[in-house]
C-alpha positions as CSV (number, residue, x, y, z in Angstrom):
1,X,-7.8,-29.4,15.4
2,X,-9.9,-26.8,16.2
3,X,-11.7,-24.8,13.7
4,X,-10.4,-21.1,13.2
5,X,-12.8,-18.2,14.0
6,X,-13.2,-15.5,11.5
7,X,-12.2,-12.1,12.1
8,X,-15.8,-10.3,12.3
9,X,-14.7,-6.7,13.0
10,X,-11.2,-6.3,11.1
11,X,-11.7,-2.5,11.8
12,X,-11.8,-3.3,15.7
13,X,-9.0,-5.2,15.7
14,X,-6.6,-2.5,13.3
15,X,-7.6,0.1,16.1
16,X,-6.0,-2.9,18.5
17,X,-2.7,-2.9,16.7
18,X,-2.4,1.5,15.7
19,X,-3.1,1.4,19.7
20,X,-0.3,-1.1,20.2
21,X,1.9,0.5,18.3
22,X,1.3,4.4,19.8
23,X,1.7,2.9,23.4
24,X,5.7,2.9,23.1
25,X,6.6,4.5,19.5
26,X,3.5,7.2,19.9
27,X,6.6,10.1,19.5
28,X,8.2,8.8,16.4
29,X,4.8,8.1,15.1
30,X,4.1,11.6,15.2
31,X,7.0,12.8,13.8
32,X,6.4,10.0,11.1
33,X,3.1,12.2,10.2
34,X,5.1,15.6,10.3
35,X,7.3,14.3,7.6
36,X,4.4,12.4,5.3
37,X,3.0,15.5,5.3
38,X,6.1,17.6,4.5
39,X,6.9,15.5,1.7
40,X,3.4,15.7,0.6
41,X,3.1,19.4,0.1
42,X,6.7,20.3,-0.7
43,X,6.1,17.8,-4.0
44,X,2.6,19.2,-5.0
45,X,3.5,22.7,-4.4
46,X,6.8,21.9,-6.7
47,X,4.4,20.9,-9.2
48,X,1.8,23.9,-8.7
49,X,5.0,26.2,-9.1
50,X,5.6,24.3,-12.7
51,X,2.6,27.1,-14.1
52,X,4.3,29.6,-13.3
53,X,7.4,28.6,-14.3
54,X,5.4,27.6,-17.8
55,X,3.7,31.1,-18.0
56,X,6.0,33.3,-16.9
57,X,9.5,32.3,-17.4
58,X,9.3,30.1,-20.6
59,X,6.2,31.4,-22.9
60,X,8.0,35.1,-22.7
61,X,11.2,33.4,-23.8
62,X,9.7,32.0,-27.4
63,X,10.7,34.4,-30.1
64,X,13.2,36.6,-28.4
65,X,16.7,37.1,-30.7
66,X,18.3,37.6,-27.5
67,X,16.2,35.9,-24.3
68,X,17.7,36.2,-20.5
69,X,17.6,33.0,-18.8
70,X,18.7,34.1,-15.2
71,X,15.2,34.4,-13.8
72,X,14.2,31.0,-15.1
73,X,17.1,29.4,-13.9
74,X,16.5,30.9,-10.5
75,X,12.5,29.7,-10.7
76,X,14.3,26.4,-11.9
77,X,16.6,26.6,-8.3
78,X,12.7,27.4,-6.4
79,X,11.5,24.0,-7.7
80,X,14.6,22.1,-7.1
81,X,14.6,23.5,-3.2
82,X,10.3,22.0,-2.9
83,X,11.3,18.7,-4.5
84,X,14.6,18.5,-2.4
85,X,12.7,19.0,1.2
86,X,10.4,16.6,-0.2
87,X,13.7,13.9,-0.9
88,X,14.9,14.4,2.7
89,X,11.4,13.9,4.7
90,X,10.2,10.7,2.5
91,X,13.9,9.3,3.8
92,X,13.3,10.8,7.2
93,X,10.3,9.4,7.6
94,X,11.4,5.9,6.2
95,X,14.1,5.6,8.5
96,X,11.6,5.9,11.5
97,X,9.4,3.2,10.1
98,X,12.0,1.0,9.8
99,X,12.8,1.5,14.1
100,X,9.2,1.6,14.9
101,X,8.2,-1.3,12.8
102,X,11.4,-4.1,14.3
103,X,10.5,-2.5,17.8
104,X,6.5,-3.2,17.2
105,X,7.4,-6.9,15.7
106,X,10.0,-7.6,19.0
107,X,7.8,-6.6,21.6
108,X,4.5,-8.5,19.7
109,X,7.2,-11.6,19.8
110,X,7.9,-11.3,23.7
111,X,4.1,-10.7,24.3
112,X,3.4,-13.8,22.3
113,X,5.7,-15.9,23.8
114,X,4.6,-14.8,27.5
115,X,1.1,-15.5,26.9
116,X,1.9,-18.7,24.9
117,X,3.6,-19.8,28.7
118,X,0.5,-18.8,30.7
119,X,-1.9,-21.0,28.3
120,X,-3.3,-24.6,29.7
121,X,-2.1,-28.0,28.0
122,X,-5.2,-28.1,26.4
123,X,-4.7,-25.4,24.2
124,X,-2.1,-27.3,23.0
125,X,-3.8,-30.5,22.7
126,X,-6.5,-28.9,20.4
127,X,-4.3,-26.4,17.8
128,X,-1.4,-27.8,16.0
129,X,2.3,-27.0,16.7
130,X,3.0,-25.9,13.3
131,X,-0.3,-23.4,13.2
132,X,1.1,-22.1,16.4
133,X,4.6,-21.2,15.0
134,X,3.3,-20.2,11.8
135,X,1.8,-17.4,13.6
136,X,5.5,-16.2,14.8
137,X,7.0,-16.2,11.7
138,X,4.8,-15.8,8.6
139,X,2.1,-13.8,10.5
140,X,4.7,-11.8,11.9
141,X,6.4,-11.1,8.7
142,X,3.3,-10.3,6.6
143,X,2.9,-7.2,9.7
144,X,6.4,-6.1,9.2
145,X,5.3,-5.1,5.3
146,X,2.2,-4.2,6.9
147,X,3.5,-1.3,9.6
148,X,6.7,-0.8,7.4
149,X,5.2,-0.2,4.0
150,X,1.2,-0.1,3.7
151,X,0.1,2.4,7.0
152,X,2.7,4.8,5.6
153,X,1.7,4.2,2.4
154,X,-2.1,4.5,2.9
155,X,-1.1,7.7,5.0
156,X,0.4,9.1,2.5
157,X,-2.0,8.6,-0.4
158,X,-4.7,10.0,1.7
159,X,-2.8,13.4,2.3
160,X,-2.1,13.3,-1.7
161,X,-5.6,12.7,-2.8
162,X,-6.4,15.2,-0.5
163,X,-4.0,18.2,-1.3
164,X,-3.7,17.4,-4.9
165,X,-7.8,17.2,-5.2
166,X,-7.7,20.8,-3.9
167,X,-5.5,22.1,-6.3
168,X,-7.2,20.9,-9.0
169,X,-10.6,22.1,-8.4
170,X,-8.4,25.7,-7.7
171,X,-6.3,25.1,-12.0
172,X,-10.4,23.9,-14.0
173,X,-13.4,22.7,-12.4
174,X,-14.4,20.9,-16.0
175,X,-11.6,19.1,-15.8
176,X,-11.6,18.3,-12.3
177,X,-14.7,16.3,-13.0
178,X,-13.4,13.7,-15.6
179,X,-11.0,13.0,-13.0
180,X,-13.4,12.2,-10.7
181,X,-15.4,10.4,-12.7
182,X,-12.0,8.0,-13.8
183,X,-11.2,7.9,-10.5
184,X,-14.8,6.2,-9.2
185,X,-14.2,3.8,-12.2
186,X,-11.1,3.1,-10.3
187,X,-12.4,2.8,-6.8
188,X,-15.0,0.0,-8.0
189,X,-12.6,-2.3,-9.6
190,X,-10.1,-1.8,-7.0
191,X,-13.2,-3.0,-4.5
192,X,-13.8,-5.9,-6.9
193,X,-10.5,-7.2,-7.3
194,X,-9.5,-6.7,-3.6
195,X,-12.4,-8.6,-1.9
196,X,-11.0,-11.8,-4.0
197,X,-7.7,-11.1,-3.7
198,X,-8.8,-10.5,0.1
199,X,-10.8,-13.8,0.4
200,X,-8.3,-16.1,-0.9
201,X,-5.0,-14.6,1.0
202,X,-7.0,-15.2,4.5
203,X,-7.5,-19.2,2.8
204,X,-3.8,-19.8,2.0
205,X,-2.8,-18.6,5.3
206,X,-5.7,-21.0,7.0
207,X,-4.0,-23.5,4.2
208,X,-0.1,-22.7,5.2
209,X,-1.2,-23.0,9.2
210,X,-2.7,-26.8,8.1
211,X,0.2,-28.0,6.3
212,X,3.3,-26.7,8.8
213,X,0.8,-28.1,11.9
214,X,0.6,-31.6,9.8
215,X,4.5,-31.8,9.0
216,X,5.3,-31.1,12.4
217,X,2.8,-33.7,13.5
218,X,4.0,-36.1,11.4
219,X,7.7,-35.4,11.5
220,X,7.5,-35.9,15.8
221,X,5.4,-39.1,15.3
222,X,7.6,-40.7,12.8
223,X,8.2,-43.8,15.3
224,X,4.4,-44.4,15.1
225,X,3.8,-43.4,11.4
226,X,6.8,-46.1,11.0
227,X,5.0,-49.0,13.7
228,X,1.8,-48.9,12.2
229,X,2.6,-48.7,8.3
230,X,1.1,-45.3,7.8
231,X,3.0,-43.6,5.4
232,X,1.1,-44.4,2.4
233,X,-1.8,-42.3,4.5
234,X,0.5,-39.6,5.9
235,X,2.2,-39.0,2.0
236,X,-1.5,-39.0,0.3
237,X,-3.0,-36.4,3.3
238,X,0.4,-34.4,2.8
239,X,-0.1,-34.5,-1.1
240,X,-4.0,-33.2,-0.4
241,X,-3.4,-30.7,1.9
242,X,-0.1,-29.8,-0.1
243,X,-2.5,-29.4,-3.4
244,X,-5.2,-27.2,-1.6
245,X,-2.2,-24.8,-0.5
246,X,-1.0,-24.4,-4.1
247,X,-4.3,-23.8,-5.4
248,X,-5.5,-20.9,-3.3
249,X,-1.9,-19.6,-3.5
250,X,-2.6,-19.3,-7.3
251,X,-5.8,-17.4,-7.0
252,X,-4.3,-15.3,-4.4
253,X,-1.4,-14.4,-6.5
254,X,-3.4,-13.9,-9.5
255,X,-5.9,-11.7,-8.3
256,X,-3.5,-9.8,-6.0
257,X,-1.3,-9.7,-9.7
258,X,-3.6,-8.8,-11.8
259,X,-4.7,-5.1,-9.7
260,X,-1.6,-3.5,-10.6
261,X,-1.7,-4.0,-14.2
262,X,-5.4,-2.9,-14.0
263,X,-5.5,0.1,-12.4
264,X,-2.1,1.1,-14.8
265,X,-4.1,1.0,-17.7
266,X,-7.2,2.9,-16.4
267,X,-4.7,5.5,-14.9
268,X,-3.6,5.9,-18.4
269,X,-6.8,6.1,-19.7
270,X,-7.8,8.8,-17.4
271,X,-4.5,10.8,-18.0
272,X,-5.6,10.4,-22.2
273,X,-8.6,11.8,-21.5
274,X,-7.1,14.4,-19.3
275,X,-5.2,15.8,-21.4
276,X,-7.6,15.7,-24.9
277,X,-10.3,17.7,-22.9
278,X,-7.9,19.9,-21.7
279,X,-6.3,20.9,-25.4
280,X,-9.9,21.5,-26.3
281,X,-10.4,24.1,-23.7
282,X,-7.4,25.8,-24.6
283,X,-8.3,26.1,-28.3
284,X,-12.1,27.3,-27.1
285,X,-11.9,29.0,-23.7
286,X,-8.3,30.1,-23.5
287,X,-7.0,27.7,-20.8
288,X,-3.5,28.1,-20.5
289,X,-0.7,25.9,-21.2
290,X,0.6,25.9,-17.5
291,X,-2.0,25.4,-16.1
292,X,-3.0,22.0,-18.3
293,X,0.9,21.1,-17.7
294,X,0.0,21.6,-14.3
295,X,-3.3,19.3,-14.3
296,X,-2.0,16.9,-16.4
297,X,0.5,16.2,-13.4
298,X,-1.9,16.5,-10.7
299,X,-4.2,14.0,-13.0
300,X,-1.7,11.4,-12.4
301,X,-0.6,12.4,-9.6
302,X,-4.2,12.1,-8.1
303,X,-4.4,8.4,-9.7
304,X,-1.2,6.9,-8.5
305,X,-2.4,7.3,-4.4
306,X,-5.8,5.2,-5.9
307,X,-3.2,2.8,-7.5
308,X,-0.9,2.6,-4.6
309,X,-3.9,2.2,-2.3
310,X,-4.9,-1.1,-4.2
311,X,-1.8,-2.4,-4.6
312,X,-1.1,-1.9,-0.2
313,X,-5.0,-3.5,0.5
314,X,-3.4,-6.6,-0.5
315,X,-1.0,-6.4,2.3
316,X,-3.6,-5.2,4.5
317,X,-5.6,-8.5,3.8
């Protein structure tokens, strides 16, 4: 069998498949982006409306005999409307994926199986059957969660980190800077953990593509595995290849596990911290309670996309 080449310029070949992709679905692509970014700022601006909700409907309230709650349940009605638009374009946009994405995977089959038709014998000879269909169905799949869930997914976290970064530095500088801070304490152990996790996903796939190519082999030579006695051989080179499968499938699974809980706790960590710093400025500089509410969203707010972004590289590997 020949040896696989490595992929030595992933970012070459992504630009490959987003061009693949905006050749016949470039329309719904866009109007994927229109909604991402709908969603996007209708939910941080229903957040950003929270301080004045805080300041100027609720802290007026405290200590009345007799308080009027029809402007603050119109505010309330404001906020409602921003997190509603945001509902309906995160499903809009959903629904598109899911008609771009099984339009992307059908036409990537055709292509496949046309080129497949125009390839010499050799070619044939020299990669195993299995490898080759593996390449149809689990390669295949992994894109589907790929184009499906992760690009929407990264797109959107991008757009967060982006608006809710803004809105931050606008509510307190100081406390804009711890954030940032948690955040690159983040960023380096989600690079850690995803060049392993990385590493040995592209090995259990190499793995999986040796062990369907050897069953097949084996399973369409059974009348000369049977003639010449070989299935002591063929059972202990199953059970080897079978054994190097599981065992890369356990560190892939582990370290692709293990970034979730991670990056939860360090999230929490930097929404503790958050929120300490922020009580002291309110007791010494006369921050106000709305705008910490506020920050204290936008602090987590600003650490899910990192989290989310982590959890999608795995995919992406």
């Amino acid at each position: 069998m020949a040896e696989k080449r490595k992929v030595k310029n992933p970012g070459k070949l992504f630009c490959r498949l987003m061009a693949y992709i905006f050749r016949k679905y470039g329309i719904a692509c866009f109007l994927v982006l229109v909604f991402i970014v709908l969603s996007v700022l209708a939910n941080t601006q229903g957040t950003m409306f929270m301080k004045n909700l805080i300041d100027l409907y609720i802290m007026p309230l405290i200590g009345q005999s007799s308080p009027d709650f029809g402007p603050l349940l119109g505010a309330i009605l404001k906020v409602a409307v921003f997190y509603l638009i945001g509902v309906l374009a995160t499903f809009s946009y959903n629904r598109i994926m899911v008609y771009v994405t099984q339009g992307t995977l059908k036409n990537l089959r055709n292509d496949m199986f046309h080129h497949m038709e125009s390839l010499p014998i050799k070619y044939f000879d020299t990669h195993a059957h299995g490898d080759i269909m593996s390449i149809y169905t689990n390669d295949i799949d992994t894109l589907r969660q790929m184009i499906s869930q992760s690009m929407p997914q990264l797109l959107s976290s991008v757009i967060t980190i982006v608006s809710v970064f803004v809105s931050m530095i606008i509510l307190s500088i100081p406390l804009t800077l711890v954030s940032l801070v948690m955040i690159a304490i983040m960023l380096f152990t989600t690079k850690k953990v995803a060049g392993l996790s990385g590493r040995y996903f592209l090995a259990q796939q190499k793995s999986l593509g040796a062990v369907n190519g050897y069953i097949e082999e084996t399973m369409t030579g059974q009348k000369v595995v049977k003639v010449f006695c070989h299935e002591n051989v063929a059972e202990e080179e199953f059970e080897y290849l079978n054994d190097d499968l599981r065992g890369k499938q356990i560190f892939a699974q582990f370290f692709g596990g293990i970034m979730g809980p991670v990056m939860g706790n360090l999230s929490q960590v930097s929404y503790s911290l958050t929120a300490m710093i922020g009580g002291i400025l309110c007791v010494l500089q006369g921050f106000d309670i709305g705008g910490l509410t506020v920050f204290v969203n936008y602090s987590r707010q600003f650490s899910r996309p990192i989290n989310e972004l982590s959890m999608q590289m795995n995919t992406i590997f």
